[in-house]
C-alpha positions as CSV (number, residue, x, y, z in Angstrom):
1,X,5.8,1.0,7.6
2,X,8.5,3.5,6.7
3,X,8.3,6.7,4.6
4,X,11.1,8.2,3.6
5,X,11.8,11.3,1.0
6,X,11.5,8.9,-2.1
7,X,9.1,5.9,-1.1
8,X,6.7,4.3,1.6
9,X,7.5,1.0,2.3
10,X,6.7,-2.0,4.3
11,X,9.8,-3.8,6.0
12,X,9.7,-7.3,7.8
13,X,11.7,-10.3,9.0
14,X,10.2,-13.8,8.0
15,X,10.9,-17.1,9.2
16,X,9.8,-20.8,7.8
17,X,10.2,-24.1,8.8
18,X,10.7,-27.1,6.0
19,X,12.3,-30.4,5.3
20,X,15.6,-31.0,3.1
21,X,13.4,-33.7,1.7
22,X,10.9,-30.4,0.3
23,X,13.8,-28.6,-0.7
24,X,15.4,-30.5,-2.9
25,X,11.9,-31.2,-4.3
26,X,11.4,-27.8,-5.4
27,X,12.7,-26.7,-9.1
28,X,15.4,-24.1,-8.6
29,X,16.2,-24.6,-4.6
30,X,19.0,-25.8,-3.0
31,X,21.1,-25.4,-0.2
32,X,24.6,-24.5,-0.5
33,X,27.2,-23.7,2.5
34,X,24.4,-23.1,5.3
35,X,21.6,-21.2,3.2
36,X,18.9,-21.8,1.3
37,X,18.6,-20.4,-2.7
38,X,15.2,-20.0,-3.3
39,X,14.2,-19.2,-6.8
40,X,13.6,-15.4,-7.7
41,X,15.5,-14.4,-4.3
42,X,19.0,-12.8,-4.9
43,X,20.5,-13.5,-1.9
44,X,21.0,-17.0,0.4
45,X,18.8,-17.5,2.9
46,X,20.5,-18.8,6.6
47,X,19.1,-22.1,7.3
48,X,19.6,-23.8,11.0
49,X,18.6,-27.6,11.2
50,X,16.1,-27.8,14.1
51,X,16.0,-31.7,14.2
52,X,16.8,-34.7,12.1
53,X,15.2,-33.5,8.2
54,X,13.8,-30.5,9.1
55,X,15.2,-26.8,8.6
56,X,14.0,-23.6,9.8
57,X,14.8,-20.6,7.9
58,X,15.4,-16.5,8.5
59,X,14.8,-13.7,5.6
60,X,14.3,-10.0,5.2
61,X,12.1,-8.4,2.8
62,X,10.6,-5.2,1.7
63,X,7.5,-4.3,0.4
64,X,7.3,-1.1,-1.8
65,X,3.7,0.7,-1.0
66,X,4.5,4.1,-2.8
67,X,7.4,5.6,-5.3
68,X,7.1,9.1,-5.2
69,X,7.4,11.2,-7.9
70,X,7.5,14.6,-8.6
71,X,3.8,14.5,-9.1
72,X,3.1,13.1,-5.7
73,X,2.9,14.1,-2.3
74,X,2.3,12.1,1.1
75,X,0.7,13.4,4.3
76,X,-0.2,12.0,7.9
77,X,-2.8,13.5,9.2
78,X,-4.8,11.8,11.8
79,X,-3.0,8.2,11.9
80,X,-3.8,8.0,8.3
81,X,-1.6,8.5,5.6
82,X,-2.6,10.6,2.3
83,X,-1.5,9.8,-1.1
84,X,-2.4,13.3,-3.3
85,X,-1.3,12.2,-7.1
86,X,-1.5,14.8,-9.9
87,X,-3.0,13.6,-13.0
88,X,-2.2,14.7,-16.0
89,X,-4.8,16.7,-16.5
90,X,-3.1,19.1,-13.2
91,X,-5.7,18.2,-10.7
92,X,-4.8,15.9,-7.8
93,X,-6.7,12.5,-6.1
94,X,-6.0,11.4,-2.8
95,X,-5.8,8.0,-1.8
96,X,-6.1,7.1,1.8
97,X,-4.3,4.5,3.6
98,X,-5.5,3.6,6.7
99,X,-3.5,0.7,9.5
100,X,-6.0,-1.8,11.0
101,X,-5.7,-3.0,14.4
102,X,-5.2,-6.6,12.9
103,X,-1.5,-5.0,11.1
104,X,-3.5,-4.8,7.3
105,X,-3.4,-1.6,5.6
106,X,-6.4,-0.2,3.7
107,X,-6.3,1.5,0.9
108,X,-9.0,3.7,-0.3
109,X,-9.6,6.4,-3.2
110,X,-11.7,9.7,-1.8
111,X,-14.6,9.5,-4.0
112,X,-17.2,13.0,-3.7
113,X,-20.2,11.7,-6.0
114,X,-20.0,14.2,-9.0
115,X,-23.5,15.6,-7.6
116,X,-24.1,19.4,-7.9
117,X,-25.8,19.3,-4.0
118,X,-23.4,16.8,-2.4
119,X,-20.3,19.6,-3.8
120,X,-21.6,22.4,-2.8
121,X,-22.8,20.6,1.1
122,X,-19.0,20.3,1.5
123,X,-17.4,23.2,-0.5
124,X,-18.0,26.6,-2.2
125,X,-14.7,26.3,-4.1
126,X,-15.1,24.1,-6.6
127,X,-15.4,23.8,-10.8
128,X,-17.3,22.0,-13.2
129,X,-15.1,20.1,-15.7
130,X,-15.5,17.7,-18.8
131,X,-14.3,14.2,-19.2
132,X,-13.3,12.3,-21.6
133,X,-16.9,11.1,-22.6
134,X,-18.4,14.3,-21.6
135,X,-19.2,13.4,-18.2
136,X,-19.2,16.5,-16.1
137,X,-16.8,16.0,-12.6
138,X,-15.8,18.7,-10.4
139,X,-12.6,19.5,-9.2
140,X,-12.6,20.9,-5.2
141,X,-10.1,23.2,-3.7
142,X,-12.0,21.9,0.4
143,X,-10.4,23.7,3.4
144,X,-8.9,21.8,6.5
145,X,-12.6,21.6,8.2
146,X,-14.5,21.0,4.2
147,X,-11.8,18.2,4.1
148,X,-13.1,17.2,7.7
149,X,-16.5,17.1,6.2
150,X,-15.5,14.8,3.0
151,X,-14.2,12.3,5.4
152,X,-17.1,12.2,7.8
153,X,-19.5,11.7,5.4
154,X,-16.8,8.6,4.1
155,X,-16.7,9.7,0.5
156,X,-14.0,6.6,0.0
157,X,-13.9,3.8,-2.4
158,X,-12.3,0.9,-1.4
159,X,-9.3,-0.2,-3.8
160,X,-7.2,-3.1,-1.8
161,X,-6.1,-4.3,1.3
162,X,-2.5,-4.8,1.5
163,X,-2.0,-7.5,4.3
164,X,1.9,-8.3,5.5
165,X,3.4,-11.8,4.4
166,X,3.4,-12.9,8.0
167,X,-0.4,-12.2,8.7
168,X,-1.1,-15.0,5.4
169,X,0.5,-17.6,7.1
């Protein structure tokens, strides 16, 4: 994974093996001067042919995770990384995205149930607010070690796993 001033993204190198016989069986492939054209690629893909029908292919790709915006911010902190997006209402969430051993990445909201005693076991510094159906949520302002605390007690909702192209196979 890369993060750079603008984006976090995922970048890899792929390789298949198929047949010409596959190829030219599939609506909007061919191959033209060495490479392969597969459809919604914009670029050729170099081919090699590895015995008699078969061909075995090479391609690059990256995955966007994150655009930033002005509205967003990213920080490592622990081997994780933190998403903090401001709504609109000018209070942030954090997402969480976490690598597993097996190359996945999970992806998590932090979630602190809108519970007068769970708030205040974390955090002196928060604020009752309204929603939109007049639900009451509160909005925290946790130090480093209240922060600590919100993660120990794993106040995170799962959203999505994002697994690489090459871990599917």
């Amino acid at each position: 994974m890369h993060i750079e001033s603008d984006m976090a993204y995922v970048e890899s190198y792929n390789q298949f093996i198929t047949t010409i016989d596959k190829v030219q069986a599939t609506e909007n492939c061919s191959i033209l001067a060495g490479g392969l054209y597969l459809p919604g690629r914009q670029s050729c893909i170099p081919i090699e042919r590895i015995n008699g029908d078969t061909i075995i292919g090479y391609f690059y790709s990256i995955d966007t995770l994150f655009s930033f915006q002005d509205d967003e911010l990213l920080k490592n902190y622990k081997g994780r990384l933190y998403l903090n997006y401001l709504s609109s209402r000018s209070y942030w969430s954090t997402f969480v995205i976490t690598p597993n051993s097996d190359g996945t990445l999970l992806w998590e909201l932090i979630d602190v149930p809108d519970n007068d005693q769970k708030i205040e076991d974390i955090t002196s510094d928060y604020k009752p607010i309204r929603d939109s159906k007049e639900r009451t949520k509160y909005v925290m302002n946790p130090t480093l070690m209240e922060f600590e605390k919100i993660l120990e007690r794993d106040y995170m909702n799962r959203c999505d796993l994002l697994i690489p192209i090459e871990i599917v196979r």
